[in-house]
C-alpha positions in Angstrom: 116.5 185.3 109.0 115.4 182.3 107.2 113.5 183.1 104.0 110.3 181.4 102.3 112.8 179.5 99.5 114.6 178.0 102.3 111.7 176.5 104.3 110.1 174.8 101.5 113.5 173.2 100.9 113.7 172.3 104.4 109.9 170.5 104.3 110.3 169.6 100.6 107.3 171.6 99.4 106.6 174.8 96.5 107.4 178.2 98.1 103.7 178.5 97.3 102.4 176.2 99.6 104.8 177.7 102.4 103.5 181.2 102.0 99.8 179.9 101.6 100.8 178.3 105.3 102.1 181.1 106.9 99.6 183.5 105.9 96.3 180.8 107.0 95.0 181.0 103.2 93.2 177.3 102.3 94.9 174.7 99.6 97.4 173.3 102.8 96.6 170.2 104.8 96.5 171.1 108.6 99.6 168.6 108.9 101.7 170.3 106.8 100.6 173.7 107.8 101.8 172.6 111.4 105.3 171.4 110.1 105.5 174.7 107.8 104.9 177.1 111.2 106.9 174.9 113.5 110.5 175.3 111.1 108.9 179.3 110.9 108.9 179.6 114.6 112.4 177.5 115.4 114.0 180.0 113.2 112.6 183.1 114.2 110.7 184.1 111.2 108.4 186.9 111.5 104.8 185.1 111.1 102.5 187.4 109.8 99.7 188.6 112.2 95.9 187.7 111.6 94.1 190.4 112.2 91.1 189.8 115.0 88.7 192.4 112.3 89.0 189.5 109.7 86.8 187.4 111.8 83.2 187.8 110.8 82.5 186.4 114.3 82.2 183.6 116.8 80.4 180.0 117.0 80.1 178.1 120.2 80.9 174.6 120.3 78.7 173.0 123.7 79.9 169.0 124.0 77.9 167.6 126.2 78.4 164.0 128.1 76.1 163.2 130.7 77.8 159.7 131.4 80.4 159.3 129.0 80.0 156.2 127.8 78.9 157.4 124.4 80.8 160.4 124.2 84.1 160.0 125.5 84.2 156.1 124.6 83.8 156.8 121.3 86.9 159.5 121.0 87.9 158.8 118.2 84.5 159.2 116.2 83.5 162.8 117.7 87.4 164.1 117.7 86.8 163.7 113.8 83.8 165.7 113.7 85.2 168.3 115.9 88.3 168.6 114.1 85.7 169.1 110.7 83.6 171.8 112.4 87.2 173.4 113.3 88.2 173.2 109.6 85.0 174.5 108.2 84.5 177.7 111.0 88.1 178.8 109.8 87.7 178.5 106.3 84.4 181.0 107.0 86.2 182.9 109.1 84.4 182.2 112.6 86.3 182.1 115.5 85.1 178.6 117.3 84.8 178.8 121.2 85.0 174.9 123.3 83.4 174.6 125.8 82.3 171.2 127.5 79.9 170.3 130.6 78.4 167.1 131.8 75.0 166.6 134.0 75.8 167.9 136.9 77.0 171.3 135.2 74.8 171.6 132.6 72.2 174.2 134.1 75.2 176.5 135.0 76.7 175.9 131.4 73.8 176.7 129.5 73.1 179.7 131.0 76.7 181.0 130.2 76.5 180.0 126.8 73.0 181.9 126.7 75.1 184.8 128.4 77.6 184.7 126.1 77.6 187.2 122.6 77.8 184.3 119.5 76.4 184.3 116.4 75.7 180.7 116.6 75.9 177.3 119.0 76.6 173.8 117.7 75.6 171.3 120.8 76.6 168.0 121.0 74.1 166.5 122.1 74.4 162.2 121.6 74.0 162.2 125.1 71.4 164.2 125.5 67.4 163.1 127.4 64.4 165.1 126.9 64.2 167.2 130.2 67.9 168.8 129.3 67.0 169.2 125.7 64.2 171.8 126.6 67.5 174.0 128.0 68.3 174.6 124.6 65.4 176.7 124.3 67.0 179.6 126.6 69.7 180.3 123.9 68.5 182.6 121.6 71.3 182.1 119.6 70.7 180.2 116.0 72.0 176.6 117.3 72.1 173.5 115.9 72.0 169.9 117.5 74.6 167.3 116.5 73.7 163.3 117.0 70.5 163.5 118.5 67.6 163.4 115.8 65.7 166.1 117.7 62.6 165.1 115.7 59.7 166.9 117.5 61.9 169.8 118.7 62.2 173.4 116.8 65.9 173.1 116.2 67.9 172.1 113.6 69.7 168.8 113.9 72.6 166.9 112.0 72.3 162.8 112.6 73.2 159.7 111.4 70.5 158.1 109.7 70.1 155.4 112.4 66.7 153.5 111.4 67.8 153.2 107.7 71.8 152.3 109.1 70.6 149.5 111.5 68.3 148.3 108.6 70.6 148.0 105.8 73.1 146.0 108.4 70.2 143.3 108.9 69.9 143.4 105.2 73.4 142.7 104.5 73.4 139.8 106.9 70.2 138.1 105.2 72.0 138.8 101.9 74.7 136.3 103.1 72.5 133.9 104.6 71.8 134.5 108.1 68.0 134.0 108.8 68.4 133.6 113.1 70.1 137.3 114.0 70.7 138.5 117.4 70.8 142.1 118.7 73.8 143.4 120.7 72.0 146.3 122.5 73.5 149.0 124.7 72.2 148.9 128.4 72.3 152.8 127.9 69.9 153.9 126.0 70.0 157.2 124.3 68.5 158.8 121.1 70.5 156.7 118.6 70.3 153.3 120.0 66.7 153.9 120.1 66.4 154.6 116.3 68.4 151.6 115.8 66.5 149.5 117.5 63.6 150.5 115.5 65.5 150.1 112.3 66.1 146.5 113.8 62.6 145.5 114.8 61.7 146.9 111.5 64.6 144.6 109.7 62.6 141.6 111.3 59.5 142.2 110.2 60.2 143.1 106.1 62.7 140.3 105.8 59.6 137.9 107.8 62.7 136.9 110.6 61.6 135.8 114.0 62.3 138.0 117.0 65.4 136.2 118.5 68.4 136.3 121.0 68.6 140.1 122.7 71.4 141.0 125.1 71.9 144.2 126.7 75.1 145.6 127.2 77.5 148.3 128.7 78.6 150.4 125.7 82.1 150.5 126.5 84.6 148.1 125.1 85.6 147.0 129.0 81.6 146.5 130.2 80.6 144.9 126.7 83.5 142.7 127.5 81.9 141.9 130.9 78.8 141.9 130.9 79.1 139.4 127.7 81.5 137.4 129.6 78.8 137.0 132.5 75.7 136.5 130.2 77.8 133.7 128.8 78.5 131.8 132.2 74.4 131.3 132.8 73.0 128.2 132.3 70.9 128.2 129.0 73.6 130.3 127.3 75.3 128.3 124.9 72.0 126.5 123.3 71.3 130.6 122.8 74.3 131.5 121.5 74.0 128.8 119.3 70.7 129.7 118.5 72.0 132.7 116.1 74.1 132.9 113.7 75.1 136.1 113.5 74.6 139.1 115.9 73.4 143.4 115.0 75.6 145.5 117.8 74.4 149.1 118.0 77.9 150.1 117.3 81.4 149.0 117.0 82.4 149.2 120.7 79.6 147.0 121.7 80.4 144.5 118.9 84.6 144.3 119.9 83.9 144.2 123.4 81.3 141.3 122.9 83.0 139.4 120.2 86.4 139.1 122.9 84.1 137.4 125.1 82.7 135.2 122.5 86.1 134.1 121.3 87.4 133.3 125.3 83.9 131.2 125.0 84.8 129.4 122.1 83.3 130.5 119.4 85.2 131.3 116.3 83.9 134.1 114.7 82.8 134.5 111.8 82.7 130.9 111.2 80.1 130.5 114.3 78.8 133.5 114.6 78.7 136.5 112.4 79.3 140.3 113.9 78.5 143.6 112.2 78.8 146.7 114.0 77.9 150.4 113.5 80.1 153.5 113.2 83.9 152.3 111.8 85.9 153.7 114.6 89.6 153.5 114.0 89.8 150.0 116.0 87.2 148.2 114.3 89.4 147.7 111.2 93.0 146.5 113.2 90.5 143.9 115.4 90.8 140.4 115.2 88.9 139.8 112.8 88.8 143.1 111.6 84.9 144.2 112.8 82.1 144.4 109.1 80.4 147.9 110.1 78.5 150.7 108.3 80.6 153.5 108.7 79.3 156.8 109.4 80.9 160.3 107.2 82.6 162.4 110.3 83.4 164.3 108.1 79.8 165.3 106.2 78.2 165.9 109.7 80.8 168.4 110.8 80.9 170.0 107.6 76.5 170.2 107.5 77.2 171.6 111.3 78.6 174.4 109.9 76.9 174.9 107.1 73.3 174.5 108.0 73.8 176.8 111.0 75.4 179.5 108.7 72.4 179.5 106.8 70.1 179.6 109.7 72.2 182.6 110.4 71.5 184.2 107.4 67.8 182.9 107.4 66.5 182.8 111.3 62.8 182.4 110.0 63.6 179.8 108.0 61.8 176.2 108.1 63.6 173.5 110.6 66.3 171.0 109.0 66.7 167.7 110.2 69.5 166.4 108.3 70.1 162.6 108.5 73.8 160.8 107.2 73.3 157.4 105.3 75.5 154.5 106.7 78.2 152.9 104.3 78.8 149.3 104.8 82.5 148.4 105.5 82.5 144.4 104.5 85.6 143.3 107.1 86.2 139.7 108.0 83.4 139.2 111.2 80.9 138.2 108.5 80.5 135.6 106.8 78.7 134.0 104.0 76.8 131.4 104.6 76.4 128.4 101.9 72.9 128.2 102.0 73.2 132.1 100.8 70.5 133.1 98.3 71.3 136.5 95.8 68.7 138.0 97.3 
């Protein structure tokens, strides 16, 4: 049988970090912890056995899509959250049960989860209107709501901070010069594009900027694409497009699919027009151009998940958290200075 020596000579790491692997203790990156098991198990090494008694319990994970367009076309962005709410129920020792339902399914779904023994639920819930949000109310479970502010509801919630995100992007563009700035908008609206919009509208009116070009669009790369394509083939579209100089999308997949259609228009970009997005998904930065966005910390919201709904565990009387995640502004090549820029 192979020993520990000769597996860390095999993967090139410290017996250490080999034993750490095999027996689930922290200080190894998943990746190599996967490598480290797979040479274990190809050469029948006896993995040690965790033991179901050194769970302290179970947290369920509800992801709810009720159309998908948010959801499942950004894959990339909630995969990474999911993958830190994994990382962060194992290191406390809760086992984390998936579980996934869309409209149709959601009444029956809810009512198992409420069913179900848990010490805690973590609902996606970007997707999410009013009428289903008042389901959550039948678990009795400590929960916590993940992107969806959940502002007048009696639940804790973890959220990007979208007012304050969409603002700072609009003050970024002024920065460079850009007085004339469009809004990208997604034809779907849900919790986040709302707050964006807000932080928008609230962009125009600080920085005294007149209310200008608005189009809505599908928030998929494909329907962004399209319906840009068509708004571009009407009439009056190219004295608006010219109109702006540089265009808010509520997030990156609106702002690729949109600036593809502006580029089969004509328009160079950034040197016409100007594009910032919202959220940094792994796309935005192997675009052409590569896309200016505020990136949003994956990681920080899965990681609060956990730990806000741990300590609402430990404190069920406890006051109501509604955690909000500041934006970080990614400066790609979509943007562009303008000469006219003031500092300020």
């Amino acid at each position: 049988m192979i020993t520990v020596k000769e597996i860390a000579a095999l993967i090139g790491v410290s017996p250490a970090t080999v034993s750490l692997a095999l027996n689930n203790k922290e200080g190894v990156s998943e990746e190599t912890r996967r490598k480290i098991r797979k040479v274990a198990e190809e050469h029948q090494y006896a993995l040690p056995q965790v033991r179901k008694n050194t769970l302290r319990g179970s947290i369920q994970f509800v992801k709810y899509a009720a159309h998908g367009m948010v959801v499942e076309e950004n894959q990339g962005f909630i995969a990474s959250i999911i993958d830190q709410i994994e990382i962060e129920c194992r290191r406390c020792s809760y086992d984390l049960i998936m579980t996934g339902c869309n409209r149709d399914t959601a009444v029956e779904t809810f009512q198992m989860v409420a069913a179900k023994p848990s010490d805690g639920v973590i609902l996606l819930g970007s997707e999410m209107s009013e009428d289903l949000i008042r389901m959550i109310y039948q678990i009795h479970a400590p929960i916590i709501v993940i992107d969806n502010p959940m502002s007048y509801e009696r639940v804790d919630s973890v959220v990007m901070a979208n007012e304050s995100i969409a603002y700072d992007a609009m003050q970024y563009l002024y920065q460079i010069g850009h007085r004339n700035i469009g809004y990208l908008h997604s034809s779907v609206r849900v919790a986040n594009f709302e707050k964006r919009q807000i932080g928008y509208e609230v962009a125009l009116e600080k920085l005294q900027l007149d209310q200008t070009l608005r189009i809505p669009l599908t928030p998929t790369l494909q329907g962004a694409y399209s319906d840009m394509k068509a708004y571009l083939q009407k009439d009056h579209a190219q004295k608006a497009i010219q109109s702006v100089s540089a265009f808010f999308a509520d997030n990156d997949t609106i702002a690729i699919g949109a600036m593809k259609a502006l580029q089969e228009f004509g328009c160079r970009i950034p040197d016409d027009i100007s594009v910032i997005g919202v959220d940094d998904i792994p796309f935005s930065a192997i675009n052409t151009p590569s896309l200016t966005t505020m990136r949003i910390s994956r990681s920080s919201i899965g990681k609060l998940a956990v730990d806000t709904l741990l300590k609402r565990i430990a404190h069920p009387d406890s006051p109501n958290l509604h955690i909000q995640i500041s934006g970080q502004l990614i400066e790609r090549h979509s943007t562009k200075k303008l000469n006219s820029s003031p500092n300020s």
